[in-house]
C-alpha positions in Angstrom: 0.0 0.0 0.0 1.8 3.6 -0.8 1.8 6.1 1.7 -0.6 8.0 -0.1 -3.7 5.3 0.0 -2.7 5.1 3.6 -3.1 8.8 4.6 -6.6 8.9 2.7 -7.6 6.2 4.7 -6.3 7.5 7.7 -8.4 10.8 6.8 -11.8 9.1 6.2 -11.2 7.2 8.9 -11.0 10.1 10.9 -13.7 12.1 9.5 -16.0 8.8 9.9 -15.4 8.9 13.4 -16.0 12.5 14.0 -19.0 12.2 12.0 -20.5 9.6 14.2 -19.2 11.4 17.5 -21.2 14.3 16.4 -24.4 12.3 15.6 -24.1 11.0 19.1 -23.5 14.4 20.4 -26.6 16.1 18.6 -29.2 12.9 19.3 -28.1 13.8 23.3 -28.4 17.2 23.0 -32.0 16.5 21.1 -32.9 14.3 23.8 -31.8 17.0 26.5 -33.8 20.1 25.3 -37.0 18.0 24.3 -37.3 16.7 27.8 -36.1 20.0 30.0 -36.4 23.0 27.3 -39.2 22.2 24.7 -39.7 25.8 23.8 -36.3 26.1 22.8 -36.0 23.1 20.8 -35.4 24.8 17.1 -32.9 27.0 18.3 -31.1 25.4 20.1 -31.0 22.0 18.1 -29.4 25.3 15.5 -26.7 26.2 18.1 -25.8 22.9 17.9 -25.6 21.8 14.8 -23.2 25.2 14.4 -20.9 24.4 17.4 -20.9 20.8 16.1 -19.8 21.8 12.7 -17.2 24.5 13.9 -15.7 21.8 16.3 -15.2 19.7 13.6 -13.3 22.1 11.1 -11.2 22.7 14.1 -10.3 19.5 13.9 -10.1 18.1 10.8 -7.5 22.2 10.3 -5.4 20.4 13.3 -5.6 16.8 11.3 -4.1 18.1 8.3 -1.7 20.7 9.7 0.1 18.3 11.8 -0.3 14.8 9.9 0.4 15.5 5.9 4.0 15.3 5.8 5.6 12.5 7.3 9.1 13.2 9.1 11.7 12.1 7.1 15.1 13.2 9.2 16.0 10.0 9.3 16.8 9.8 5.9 19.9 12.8 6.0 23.1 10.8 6.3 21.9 7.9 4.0 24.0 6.9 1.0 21.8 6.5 -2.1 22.6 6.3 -5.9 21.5 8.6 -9.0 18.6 7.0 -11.2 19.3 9.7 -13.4 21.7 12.3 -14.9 20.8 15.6 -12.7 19.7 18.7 -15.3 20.3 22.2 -14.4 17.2 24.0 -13.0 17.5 27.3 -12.1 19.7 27.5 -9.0 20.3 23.5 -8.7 20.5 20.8 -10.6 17.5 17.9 -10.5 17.1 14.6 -10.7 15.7 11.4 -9.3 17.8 9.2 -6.5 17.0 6.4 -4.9 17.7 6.2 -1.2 16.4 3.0 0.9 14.5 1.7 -1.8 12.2 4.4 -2.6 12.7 7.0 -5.5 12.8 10.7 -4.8 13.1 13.7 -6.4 17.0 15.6 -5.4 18.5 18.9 -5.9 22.1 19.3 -5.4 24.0 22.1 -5.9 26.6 20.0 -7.7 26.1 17.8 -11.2 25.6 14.4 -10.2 25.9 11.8 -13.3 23.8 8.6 -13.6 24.9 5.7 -11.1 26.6 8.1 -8.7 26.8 7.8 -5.5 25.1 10.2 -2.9 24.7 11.3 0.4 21.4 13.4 1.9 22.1 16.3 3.6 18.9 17.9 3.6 15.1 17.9 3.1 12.5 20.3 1.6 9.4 19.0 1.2 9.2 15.8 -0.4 12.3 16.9 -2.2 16.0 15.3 -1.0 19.0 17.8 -0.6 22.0 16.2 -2.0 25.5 15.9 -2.8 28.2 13.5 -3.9 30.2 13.5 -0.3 28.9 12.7 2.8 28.0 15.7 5.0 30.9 16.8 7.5 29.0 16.4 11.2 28.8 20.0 13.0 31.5 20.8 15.4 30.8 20.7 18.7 32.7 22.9 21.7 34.0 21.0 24.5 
């Protein structure tokens, strides 16, 4: 399954569940101003059916802002290998590596020929930062 069929599920999952939380949430509420509050029954079956559907764009804005890209730090330091010969766009020069199995698209501020080896030493995006030499660690102060 990619990654991409697995987030989508992982949305409508979510949004299923919220869906049926609020359900529950508006049948109680029904139940609760039928019994003790006829005479406000209209309007305030409305005010709920607003706060409901406010809560849930909060939510589903908090889904999406913290759960559409996946943390990929683990991947700077890796050793990979150039699918393709890098062309100059712009600034960099692009082209597609494979690191761990998985294709990406790489910029590198450097050519980088077919069947090269490579090192990460960044990400932006979905998009690998890389060159032909491993990244030098920082220095550290003792």
């Amino acid at each position: 399954m990619r990654a991409s069929e697995n987030s989508r599920r992982r949305l409508y999952g979510f949004i299923l569940f919220n869906v049926i939380e609020e359900v529950i949430i508006a049948i109680i509420a029904f139940i609760i101003l039928f019994v003790f509050l006829p005479t406000l029954l209209v309007p305030g079956m409305i005010i709920v059916a607003i706060g409901l559907f406010l809560f849930t764009l909060v939510k589903i804005y908090s889904y999406w802002s913290s759960a559409t890209i996946p943390v990929y730090d683990f991947m700077i330091g890796q050793e990979g290998k150039a699918i393709t010969t890098f062309d100059k766009e712009g600034d960099f020069w692009e082209g597609k590596v494979v690191v761990r199995g998985e294709n990406w698209k790489a910029q590198a501020s450097e050519i980088i020929v077919q069947d090269a080896r490579i090192w990460v030493h960044g990400i932006i995006g979905l998009t690998l930062m890389v060159g032909t030499q491993p990244e030098k660690p920082p220095e550290t102060k003792d």
